[in-house]
Backbone atoms as SQL, in Angstrom:
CREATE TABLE atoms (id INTEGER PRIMARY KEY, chain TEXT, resi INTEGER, resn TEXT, atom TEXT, x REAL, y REAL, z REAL);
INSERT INTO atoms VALUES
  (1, 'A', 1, 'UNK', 'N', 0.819, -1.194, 0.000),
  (2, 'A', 1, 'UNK', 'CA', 0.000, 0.000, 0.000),
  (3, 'A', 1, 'UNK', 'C', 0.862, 1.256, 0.000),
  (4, 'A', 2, 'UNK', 'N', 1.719, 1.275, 0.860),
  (5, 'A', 2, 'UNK', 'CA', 2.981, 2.481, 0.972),
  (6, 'A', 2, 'UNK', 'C', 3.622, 2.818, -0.413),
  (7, 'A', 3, 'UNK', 'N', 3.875, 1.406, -1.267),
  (8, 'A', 3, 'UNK', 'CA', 4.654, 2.002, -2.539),
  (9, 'A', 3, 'UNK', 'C', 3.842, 2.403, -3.302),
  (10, 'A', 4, 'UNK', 'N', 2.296, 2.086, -3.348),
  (11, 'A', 4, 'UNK', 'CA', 1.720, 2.901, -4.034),
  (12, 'A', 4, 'UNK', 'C', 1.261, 4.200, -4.106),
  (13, 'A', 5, 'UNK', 'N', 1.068, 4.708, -2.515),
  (14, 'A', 5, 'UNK', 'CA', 1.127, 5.822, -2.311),
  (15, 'A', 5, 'UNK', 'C', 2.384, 7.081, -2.902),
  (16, 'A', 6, 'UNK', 'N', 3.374, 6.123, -2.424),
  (17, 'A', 6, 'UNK', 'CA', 4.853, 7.070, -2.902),
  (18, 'A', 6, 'UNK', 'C', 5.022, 7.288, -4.203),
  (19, 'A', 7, 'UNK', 'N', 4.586, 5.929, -5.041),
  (20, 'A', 7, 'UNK', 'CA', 4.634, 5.955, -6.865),
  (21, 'A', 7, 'UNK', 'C', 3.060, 7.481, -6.942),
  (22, 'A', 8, 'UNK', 'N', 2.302, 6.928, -6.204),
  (23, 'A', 8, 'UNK', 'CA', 1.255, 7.832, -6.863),
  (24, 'A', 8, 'UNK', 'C', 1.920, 9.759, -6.390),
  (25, 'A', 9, 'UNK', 'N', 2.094, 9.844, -5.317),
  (26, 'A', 9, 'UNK', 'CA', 3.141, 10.786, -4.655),
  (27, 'A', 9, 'UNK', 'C', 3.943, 11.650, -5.748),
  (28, 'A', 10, 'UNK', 'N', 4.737, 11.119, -6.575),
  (29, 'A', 10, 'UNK', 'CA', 5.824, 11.186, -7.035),
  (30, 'A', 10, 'UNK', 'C', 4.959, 11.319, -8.636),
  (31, 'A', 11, 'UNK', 'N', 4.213, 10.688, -9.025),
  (32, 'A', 11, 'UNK', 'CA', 3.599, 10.923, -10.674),
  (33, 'A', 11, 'UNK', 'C', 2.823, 12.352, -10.278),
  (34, 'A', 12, 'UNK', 'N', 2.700, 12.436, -9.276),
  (35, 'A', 12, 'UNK', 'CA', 1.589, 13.625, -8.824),
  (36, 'A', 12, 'UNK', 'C', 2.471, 15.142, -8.742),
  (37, 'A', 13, 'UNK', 'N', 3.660, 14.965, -8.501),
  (38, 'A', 13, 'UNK', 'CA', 4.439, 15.787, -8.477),
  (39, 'A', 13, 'UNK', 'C', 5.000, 16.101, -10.120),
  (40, 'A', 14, 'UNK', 'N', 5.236, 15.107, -10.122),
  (41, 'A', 14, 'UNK', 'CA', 5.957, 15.091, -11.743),
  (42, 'A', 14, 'UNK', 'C', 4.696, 15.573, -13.231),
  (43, 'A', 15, 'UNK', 'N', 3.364, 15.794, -13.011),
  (44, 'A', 15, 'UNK', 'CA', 3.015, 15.771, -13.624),
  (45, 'A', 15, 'UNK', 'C', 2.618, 17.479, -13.356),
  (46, 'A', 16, 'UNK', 'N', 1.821, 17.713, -11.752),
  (47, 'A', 16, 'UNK', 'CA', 2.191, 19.593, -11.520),
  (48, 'A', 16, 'UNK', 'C', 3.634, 19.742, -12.372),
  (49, 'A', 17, 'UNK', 'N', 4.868, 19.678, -12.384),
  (50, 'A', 17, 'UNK', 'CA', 5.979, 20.652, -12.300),
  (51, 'A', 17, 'UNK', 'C', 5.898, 20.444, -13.828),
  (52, 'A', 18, 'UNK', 'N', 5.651, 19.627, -14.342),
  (53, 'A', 18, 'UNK', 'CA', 5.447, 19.591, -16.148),
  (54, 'A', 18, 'UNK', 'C', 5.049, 20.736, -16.388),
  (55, 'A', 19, 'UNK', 'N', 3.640, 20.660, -16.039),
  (56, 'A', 19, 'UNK', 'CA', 2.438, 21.918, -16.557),
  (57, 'A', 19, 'UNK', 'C', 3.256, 23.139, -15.860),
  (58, 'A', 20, 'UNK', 'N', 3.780, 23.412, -14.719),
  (59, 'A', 20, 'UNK', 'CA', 4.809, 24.854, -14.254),
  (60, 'A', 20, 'UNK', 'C', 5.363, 24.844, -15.423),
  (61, 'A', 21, 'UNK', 'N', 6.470, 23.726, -15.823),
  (62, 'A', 21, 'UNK', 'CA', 7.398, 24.761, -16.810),
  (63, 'A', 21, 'UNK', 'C', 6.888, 24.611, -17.794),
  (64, 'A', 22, 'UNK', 'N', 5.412, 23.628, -18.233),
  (65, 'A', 22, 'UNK', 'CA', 4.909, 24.313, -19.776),
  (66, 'A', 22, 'UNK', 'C', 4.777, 26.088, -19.599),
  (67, 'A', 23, 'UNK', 'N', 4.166, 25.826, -18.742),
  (68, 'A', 23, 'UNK', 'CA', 3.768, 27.692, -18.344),
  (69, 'A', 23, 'UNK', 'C', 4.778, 28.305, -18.496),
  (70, 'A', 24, 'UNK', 'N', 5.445, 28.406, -17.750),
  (71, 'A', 24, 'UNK', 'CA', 6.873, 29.197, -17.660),
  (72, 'A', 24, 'UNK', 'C', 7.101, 29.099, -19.107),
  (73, 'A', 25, 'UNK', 'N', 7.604, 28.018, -20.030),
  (74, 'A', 25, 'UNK', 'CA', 8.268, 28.502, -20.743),
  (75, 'A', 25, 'UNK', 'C', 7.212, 29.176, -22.159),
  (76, 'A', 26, 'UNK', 'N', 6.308, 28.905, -22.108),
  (77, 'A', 26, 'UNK', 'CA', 5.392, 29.311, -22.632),
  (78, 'A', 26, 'UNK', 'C', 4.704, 30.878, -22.818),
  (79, 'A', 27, 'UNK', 'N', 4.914, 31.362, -21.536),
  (80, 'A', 27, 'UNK', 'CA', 4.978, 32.650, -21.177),
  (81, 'A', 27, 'UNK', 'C', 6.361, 32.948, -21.807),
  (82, 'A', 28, 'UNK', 'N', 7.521, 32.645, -21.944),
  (83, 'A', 28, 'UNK', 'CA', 8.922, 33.159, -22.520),
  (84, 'A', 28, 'UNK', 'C', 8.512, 33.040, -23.657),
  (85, 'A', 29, 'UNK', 'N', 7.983, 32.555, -24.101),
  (86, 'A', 29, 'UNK', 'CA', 8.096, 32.507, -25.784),
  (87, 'A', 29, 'UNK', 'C', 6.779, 33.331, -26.414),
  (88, 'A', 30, 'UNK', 'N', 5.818, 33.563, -25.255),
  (89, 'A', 30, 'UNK', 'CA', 5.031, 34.391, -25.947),
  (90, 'A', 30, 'UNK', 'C', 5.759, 35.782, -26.061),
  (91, 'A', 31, 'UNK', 'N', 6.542, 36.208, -25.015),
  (92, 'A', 31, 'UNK', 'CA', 7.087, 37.599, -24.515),
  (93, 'A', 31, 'UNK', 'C', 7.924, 37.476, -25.956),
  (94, 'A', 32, 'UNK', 'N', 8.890, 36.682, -26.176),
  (95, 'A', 32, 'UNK', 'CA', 9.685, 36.865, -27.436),
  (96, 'A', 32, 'UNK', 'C', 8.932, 36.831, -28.675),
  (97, 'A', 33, 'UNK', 'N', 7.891, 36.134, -28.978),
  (98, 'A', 33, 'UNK', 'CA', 7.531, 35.941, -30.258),
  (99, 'A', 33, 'UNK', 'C', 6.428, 37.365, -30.527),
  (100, 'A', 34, 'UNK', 'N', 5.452, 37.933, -29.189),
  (101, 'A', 34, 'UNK', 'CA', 4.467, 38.539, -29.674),
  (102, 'A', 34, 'UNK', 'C', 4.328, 40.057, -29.136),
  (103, 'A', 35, 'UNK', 'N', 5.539, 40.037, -27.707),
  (104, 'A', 35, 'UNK', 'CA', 5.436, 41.283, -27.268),
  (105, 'A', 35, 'UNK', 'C', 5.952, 42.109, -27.428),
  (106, 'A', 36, 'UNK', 'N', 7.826, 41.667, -27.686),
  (107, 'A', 36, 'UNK', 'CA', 8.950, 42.305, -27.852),
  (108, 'A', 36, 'UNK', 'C', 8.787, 42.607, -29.225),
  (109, 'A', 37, 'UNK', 'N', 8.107, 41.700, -30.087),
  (110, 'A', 37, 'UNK', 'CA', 7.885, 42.589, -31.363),
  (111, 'A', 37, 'UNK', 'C', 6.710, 43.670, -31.957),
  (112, 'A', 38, 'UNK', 'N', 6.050, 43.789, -31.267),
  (113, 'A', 38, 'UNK', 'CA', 5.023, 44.883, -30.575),
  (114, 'A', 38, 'UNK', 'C', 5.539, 45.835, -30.715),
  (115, 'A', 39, 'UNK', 'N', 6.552, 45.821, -29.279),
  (116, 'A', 39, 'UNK', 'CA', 6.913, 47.012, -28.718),
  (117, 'A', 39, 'UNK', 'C', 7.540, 47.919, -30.080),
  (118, 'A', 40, 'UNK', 'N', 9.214, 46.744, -30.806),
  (119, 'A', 40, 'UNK', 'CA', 9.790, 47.601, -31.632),
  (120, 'A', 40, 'UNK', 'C', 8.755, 47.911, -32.407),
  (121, 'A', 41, 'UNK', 'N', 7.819, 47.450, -32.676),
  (122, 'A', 41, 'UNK', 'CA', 6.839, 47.825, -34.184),
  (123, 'A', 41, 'UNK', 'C', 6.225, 49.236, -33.356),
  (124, 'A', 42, 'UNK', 'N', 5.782, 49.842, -32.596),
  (125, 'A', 42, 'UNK', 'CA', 5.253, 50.376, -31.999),
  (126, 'A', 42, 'UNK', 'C', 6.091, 52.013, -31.791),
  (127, 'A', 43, 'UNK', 'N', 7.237, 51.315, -31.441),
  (128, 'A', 43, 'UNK', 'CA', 8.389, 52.466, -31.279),
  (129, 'A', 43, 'UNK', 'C', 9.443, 52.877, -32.672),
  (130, 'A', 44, 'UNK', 'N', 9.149, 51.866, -34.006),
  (131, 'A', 44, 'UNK', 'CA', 9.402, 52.173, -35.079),
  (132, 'A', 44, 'UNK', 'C', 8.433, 53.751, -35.592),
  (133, 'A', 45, 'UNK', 'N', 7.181, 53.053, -35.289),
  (134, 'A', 45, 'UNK', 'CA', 5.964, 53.770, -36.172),
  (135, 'A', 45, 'UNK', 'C', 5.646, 55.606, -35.220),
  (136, 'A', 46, 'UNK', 'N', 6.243, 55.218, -33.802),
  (137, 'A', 46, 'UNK', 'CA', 6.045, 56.556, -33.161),
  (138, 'A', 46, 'UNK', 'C', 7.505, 57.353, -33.541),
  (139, 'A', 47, 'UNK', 'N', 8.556, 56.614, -34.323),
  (140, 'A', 47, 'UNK', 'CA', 9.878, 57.545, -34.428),
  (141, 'A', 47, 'UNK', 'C', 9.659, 58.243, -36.176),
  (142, 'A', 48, 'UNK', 'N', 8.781, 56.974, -36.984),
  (143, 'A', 48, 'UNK', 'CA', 8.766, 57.716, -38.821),
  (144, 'A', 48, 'UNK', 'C', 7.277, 58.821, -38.264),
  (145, 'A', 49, 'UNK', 'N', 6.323, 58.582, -37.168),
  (146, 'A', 49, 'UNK', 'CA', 5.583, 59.920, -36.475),
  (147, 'A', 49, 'UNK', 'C', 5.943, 61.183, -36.228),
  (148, 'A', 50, 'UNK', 'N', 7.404, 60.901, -35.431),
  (149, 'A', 50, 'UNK', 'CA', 8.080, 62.137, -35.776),
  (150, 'A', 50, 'UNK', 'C', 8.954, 62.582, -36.741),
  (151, 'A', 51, 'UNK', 'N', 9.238, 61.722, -37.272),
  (152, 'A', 51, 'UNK', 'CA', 10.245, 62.034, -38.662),
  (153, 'A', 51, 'UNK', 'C', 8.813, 63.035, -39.518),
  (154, 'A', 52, 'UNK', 'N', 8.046, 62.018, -39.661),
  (155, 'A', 52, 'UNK', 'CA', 6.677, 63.160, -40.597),
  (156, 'A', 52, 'UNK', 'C', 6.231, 64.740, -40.063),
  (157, 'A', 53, 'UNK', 'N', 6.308, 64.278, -39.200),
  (158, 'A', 53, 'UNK', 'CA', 6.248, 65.452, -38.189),
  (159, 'A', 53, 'UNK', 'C', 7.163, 66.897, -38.249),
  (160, 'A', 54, 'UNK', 'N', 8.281, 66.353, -38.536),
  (161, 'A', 54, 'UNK', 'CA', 9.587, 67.301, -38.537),
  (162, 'A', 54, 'UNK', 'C', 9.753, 67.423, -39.681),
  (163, 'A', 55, 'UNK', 'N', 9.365, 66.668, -40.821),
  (164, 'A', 55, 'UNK', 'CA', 9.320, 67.390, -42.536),
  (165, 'A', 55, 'UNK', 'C', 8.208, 68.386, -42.507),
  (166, 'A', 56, 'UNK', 'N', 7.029, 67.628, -41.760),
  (167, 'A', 56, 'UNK', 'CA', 5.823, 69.223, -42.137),
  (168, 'A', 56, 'UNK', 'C', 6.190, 70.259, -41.850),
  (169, 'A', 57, 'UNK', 'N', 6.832, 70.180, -41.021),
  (170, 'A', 57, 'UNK', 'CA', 7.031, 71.515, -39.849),
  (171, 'A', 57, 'UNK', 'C', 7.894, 72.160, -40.956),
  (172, 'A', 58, 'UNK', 'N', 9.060, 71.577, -41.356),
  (173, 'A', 58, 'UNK', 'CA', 10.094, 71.980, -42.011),
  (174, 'A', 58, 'UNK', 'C', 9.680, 72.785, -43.432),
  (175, 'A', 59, 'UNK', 'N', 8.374, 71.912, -44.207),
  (176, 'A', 59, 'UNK', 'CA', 8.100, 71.973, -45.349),
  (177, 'A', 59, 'UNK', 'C', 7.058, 73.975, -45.404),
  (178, 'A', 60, 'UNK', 'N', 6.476, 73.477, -44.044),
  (179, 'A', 60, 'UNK', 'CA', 5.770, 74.524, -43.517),
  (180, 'A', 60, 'UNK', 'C', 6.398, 76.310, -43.892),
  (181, 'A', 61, 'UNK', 'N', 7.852, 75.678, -42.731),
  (182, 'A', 61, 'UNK', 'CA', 8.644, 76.763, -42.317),
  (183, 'A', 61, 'UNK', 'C', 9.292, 77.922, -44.117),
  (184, 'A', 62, 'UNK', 'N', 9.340, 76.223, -44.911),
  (185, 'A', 62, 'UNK', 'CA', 9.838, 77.033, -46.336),
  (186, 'A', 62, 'UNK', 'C', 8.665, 77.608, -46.974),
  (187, 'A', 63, 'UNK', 'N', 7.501, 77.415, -46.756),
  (188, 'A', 63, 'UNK', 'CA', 6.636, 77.948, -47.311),
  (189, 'A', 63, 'UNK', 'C', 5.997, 79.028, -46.789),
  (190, 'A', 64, 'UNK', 'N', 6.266, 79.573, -45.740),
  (191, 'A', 64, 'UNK', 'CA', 6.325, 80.701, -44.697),
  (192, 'A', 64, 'UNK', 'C', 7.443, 81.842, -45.356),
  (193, 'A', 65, 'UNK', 'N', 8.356, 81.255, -45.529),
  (194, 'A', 65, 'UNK', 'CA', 9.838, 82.061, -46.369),
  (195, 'A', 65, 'UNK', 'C', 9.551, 82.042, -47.206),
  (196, 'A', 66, 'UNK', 'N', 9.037, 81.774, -48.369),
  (197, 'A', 66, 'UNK', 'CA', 8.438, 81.821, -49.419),
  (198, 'A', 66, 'UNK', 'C', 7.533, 83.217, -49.946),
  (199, 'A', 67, 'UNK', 'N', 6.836, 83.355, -48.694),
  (200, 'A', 67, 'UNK', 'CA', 5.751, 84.541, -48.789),
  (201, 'A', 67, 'UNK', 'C', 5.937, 85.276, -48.389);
């Protein structure tokens, strides 16, 4: 009766810490595959925001000198 307890014990453990590091690593690979490329996409599109930004202004300023 004891070794079955300990076998059952021990599959019971081994089968929680599986599903932990599915999680765990699962969570790592979402962060790399879906967040971190987010972010740069995100901080690309707010830097050509200001690049557009700083031609109007610019395009503005010559057309101000202009008149």
């Amino acid at each position: 009766m004891l070794d079955w307890l300990i076998l059952f014990y021990f599959v019971g453990m081994f089968v929680l810490f599986f599903f932990w590091i599915y999680g765990i690593a699962s969570f790592v690979l979402d962060v790399k595959n879906k967040v971190i490329p987010g972010i740069r996409k995100y901080r690309r599109g707010r830097a050509e925001q200001a690049a557009k930004r700083e031609q109007e202004q610019k395009r503005e300023e010559n057309e101000r000198q202009l008149y």
